[in-house]
NUVOMAR-525190 format. One record per residue (C-alpha): residue number from 1; residue in three letters; y, x, z. Coordinates in pm, whole numbers, padded with zeros to 5 digits. Layout:
// NUVOMAR-525190
+-----+--------+--------+--------+--------+
| num | residu |      v |      u |      w |
+-----+--------+--------+--------+--------+
| NUM |    Ala |      Y |      X |      Z |
...
+-----+--------+--------+--------+--------+
END
This chain:
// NUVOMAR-525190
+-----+--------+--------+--------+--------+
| num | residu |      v |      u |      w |
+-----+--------+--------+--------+--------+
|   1 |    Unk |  01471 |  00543 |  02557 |
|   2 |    Unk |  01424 |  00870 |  02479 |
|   3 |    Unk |  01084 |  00889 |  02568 |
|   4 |    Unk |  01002 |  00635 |  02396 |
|   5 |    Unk |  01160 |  00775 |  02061 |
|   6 |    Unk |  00956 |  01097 |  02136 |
|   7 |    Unk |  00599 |  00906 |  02216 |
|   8 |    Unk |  00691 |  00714 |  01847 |
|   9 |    Unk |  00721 |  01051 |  01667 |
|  10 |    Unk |  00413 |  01175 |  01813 |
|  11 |    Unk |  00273 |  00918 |  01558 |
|  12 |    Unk |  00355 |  01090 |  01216 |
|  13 |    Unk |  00176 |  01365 |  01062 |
|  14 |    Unk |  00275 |  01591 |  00853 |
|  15 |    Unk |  00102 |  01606 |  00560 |
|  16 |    Unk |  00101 |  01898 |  00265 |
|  17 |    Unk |  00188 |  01791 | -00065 |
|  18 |    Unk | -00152 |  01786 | -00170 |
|  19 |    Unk | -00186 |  01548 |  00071 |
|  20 |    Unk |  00033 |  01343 |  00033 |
|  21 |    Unk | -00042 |  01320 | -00342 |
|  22 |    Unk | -00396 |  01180 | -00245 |
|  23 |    Unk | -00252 |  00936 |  00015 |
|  24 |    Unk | -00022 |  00777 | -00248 |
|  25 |    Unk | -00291 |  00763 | -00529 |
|  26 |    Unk | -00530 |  00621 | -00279 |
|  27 |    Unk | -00234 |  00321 | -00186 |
|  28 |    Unk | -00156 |  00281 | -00585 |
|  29 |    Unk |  00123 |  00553 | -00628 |
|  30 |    Unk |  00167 |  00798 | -00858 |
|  31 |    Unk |  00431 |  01065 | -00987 |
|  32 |    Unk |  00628 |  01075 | -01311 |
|  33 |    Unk |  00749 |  01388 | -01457 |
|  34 |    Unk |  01071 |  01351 | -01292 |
|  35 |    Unk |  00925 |  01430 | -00950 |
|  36 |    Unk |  01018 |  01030 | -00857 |
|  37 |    Unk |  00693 |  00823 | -00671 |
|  38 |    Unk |  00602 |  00509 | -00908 |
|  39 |    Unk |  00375 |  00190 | -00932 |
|  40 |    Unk |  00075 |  00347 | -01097 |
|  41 |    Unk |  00005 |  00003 | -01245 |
|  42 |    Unk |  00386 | -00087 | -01391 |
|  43 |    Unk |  00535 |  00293 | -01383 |
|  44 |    Unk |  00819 |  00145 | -01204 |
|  45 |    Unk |  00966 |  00381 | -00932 |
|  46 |    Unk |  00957 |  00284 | -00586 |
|  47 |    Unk |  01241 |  00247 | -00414 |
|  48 |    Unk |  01354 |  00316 | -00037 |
|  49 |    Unk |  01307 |  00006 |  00190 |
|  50 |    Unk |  01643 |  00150 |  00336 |
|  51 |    Unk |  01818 |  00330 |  00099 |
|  52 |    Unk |  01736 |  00124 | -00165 |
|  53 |    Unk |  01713 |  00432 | -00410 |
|  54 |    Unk |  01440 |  00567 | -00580 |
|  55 |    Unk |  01222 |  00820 | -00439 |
|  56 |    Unk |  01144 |  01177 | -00502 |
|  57 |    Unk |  00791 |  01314 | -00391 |
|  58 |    Unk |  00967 |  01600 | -00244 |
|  59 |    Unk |  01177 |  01369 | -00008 |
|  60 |    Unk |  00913 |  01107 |  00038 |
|  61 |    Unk |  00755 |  00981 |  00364 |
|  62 |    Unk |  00482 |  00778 |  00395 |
|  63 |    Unk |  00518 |  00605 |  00709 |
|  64 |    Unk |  00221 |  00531 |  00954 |
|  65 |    Unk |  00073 |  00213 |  01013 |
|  66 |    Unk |  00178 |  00093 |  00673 |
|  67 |    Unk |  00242 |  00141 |  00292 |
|  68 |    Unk |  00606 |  00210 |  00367 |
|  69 |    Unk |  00745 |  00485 |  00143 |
|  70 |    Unk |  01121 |  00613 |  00220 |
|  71 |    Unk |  01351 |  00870 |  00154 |
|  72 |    Unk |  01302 |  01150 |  00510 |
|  73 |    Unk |  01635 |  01111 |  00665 |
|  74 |    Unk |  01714 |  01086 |  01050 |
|  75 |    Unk |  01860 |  00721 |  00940 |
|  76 |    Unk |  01564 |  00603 |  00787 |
|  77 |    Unk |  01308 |  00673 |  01035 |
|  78 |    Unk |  01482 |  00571 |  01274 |
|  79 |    Unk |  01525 |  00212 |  01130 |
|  80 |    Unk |  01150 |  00223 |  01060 |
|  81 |    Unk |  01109 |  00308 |  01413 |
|  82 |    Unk |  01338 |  00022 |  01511 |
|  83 |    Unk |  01140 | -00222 |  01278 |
|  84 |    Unk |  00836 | -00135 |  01326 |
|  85 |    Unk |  00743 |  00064 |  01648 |
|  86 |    Unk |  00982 | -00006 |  01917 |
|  87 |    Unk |  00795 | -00262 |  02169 |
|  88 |    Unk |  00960 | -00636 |  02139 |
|  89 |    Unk |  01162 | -00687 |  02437 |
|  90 |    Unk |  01025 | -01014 |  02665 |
+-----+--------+--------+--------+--------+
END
C-alpha cells in the first residue's frame, strides 16, 4: 500500500506560482484581489471538491490528470488519490 501511495505522488509536480497562474488561465481560472481562484467567465470562486470551501491561490493544487482544483492538505490528496488514482480492485 505504501508503495503504491509513493508511485501516485511521483505523479504531481510542483509548480511555481508563476506557473501555476498560467496553468489555471490556460483551464479558465483566474485570481481576484482577494488571493481566492475564480471562474474567469462568471467571477465565481471555485470551491474545494473536498472541502467544499473556496480556494486561495496560495493553498491551491491543481491536481494531475484533471481540472481538479483543491485546498493542499494531507486529507485532500489523499481522497483525490483514492478517487482517482488508486487501481480498481477486480
Amino acid at each position: 500500500m505504501i508503495d503504491m501511495l509513493i508511485e501516485n505522488f511521483k505523479r504531481f509536480i510542483k509548480l511555481n506560482d508563476d506557473q501555476k497562474l498560467v496553468l489555471l488561465k490556460s483551464l479558465g481560472y483566474d485570481v481576484n484581489s482577494n488571493g481566492f481562484i475564480i471562474d474567469s467567465k462568471t467571477g465565481n470562486k471555485i470551491l474545494c471538491k473536498y472541502t467544499e470551501k473556496p480556494v486561495l491561490f496560495k493553498d491551491a493544487s491543481i491536481l494531475p490528470g484533471s481540472t481538479v482544483i483543491v485546498n493542499t492538505s494531507l486529507i485532500t490528496l489523499s481522497e483525490y488519490i483514492f478517487d482517482y488514482l488508486e487501481p480498481e480492485e477486480d
